[in-house]
C-alpha positions, -999 to +999 in steps of 0.1 A: -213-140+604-197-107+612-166-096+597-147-072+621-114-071+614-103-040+601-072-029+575-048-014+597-045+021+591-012+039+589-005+068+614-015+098+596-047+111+613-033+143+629-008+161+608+012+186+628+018+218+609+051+222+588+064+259+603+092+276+587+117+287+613+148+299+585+154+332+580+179+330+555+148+316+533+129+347+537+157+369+531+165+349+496+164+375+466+129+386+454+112+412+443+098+440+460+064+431+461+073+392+468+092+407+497+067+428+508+039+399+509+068+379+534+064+412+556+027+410+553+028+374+561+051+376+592+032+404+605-002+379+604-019+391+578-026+366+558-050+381+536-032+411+528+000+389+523-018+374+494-028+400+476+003+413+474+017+380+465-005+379+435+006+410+425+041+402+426+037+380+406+020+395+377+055+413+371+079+389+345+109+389+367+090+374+398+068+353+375+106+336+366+116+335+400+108+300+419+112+318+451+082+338+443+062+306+430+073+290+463+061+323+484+029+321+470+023+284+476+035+289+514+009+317+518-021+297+503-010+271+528-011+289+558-046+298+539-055+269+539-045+256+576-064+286+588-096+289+570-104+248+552-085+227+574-120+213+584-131+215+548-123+186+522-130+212+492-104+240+495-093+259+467-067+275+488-050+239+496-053+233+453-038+266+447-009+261+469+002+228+456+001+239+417+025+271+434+048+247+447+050+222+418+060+252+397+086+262+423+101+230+417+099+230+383+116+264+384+141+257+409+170+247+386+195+252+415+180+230+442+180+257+465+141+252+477+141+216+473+140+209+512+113+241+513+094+227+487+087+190+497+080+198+531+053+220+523+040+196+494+044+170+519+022+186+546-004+191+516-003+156+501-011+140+533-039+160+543-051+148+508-046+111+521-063+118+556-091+130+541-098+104+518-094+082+546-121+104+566-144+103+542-142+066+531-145+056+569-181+073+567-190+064+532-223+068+517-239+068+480-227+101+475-187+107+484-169+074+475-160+091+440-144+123+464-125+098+480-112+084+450-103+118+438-087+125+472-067+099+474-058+096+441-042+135+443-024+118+473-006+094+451+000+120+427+022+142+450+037+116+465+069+113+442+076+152+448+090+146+479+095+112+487+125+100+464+116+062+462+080+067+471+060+035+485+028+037+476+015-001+487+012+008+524-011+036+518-031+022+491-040-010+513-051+011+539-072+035+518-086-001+501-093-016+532-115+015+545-133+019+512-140-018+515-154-012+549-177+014+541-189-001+508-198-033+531-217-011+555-239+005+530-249-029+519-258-037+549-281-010+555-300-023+529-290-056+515-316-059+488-312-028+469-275-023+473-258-047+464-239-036+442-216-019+472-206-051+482-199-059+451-175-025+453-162-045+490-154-068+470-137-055+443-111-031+473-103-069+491-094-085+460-075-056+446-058-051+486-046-094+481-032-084+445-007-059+466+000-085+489-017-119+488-009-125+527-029-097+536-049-117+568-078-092+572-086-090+533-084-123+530-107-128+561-132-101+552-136-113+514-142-152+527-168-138+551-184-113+524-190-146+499-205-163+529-226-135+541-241-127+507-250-168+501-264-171+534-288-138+535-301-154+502-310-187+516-325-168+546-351-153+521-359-187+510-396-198+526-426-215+516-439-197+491-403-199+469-409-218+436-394-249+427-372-239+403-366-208+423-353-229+447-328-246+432-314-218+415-307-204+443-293-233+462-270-237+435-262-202+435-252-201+472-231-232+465-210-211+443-209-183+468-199-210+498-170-226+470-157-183+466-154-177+503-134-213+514-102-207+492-096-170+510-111-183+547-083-213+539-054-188+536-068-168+562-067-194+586-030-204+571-020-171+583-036-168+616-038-204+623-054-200+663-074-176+655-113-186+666-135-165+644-113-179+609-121-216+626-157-205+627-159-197+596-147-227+580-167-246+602-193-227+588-185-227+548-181-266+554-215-275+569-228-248+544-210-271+514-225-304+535-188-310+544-200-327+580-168-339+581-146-310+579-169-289+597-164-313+624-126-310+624-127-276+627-154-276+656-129-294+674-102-275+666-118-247+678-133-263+708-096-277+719-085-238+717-113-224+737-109-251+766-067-246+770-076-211+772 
């Protein structure tokens, strides 16, 4: 039984570039060399513009200055959207979020605030898309990256969102791990299990955020079934006795851990045929002929007023 229903994934594939169009920012007080790197900057060179920035601020007075902090950080981002925007390991994108934290730390007056959180907001999210990239082609190797992506996302988030919402974000980055967890382990179901046991783990966490969730809830139901009918497919004629009826017993568990969440699933999307398959599926699988039945016809009575 396939489970195809995907977390929905909020709208933040394609970040468009935060560009700073205020000239009364880039004429705020600053040293010499912090002005000079803004000339270097606006002229495009970028590289040059850094330097200079670092040199800036190796002087006490521009090392105290949050303008200076907030210079540096906007250099290292346009660093970053011109040389590691395709690259999930960018120093420059690091280095110009610890620049701009310190800005804000530094800017007593609120005069950068707006400055500040749209840059740190441009930079957070491309945190979050990229955790989302890389959980949506998962393999043995980068779910930890993702984690560590996304969980720099959710650090920044407070910076510049003033009641920040995490939930929405965290269910989709759950539901995409979940997915790619599931698809490991079904490249090779007998030595990687324990990636859908990680599946797992994202859908249950994804219904403690919000236990109406309809695709968790569907996709955790069809992993349980999934897992108890591969094993009973392995079952043939040379399977021992006792073997046998561990595993039957086994399964039965497995069959009993998928109804409750294909039950609410079907609650919240009562017409929907596949959730109707799959508890006429659990049932027979439990010997419930009975309910099984209902559901066939339930189903059946869909299909034919379609």
């Amino acid at each position: 039984m396939g489970g195809n229903t995907k977390i929905t994934l909020r709208a933040l594939w394609l970040v468009t570039a935060i560009l700073l169009s205020s000239h009364a920012l880039w004429a705020q007080p600053g040293s010499e060399k912090t002005q000079r790197a803004i000339a270097l900057h606006e002229s495009g060179n970028l590289t040059a513009a850094r330097d200079q920035i670092l040199e800036a601020l190796k002087e006490p007075a521009a090392s105290r200055d949050a303008y200076s902090w907030y210079v540096k950080g906007f250099i290292y981002k346009e660093l970053y959207k011109r040389d590691d925007l395709e690259s999930r390991v960018s120093n420059n994108r690091e280095i110009s979020v610890e620049a701009i934290l310190k800005a804000i730390q530094m800017d007593t007056s609120g005069k950068l605030s707006e400055f500040n959180r749209k840059a740190l907001k441009y930079l957070a999210q491309t945190y979050f898309n990229d955790a989302l990239l890389i959980a949506g082609s998962l393999n043995k190797r980068n779910d930890q990256e993702a984690r560590k992506l996304f969980g720099r996302f959710k650090e920044l988030l407070p910076y510049y969102e003033q009641k920040p919402d995490i939930q929405p974000y965290e269910i989709d980055f759950l539901g995409r791990l979940a997915s790619g967890y599931r698809s490991i382990y079904y490249n090779n179901r007998d030595s990687n299990q324990l990636y859908l046991t990680e599946s797992i783990h994202c859908y249950e966490n994804i219904l403690r955020l919000q236990p109406e969730h309809y695709a968790a809830n569907y996709n955790l139901a069809i992993s349980y079934y999934n897992l108890a009918a591969y094993r009973i497919s392995k079952i043939d004629y040379q399977t021992e006795i006792f073997e046998l009826i561990v595993t039957q017993d086994e399964c039965l568990k497995q069959f009993r851990l998928s109804l409750p969440y294909m039950l609410k699933a079907d609650s919240l999307r009562p017409e929907r045929k596949e959730t109707l398959k799959g508890l006429m599926a659990v049932y027979l699988s439990m010997n419930d002929t009975e309910k099984s039945e209902y559901y066939r016809k339930k189903l059946e009575g869909i299909i034919s007023s379609e």
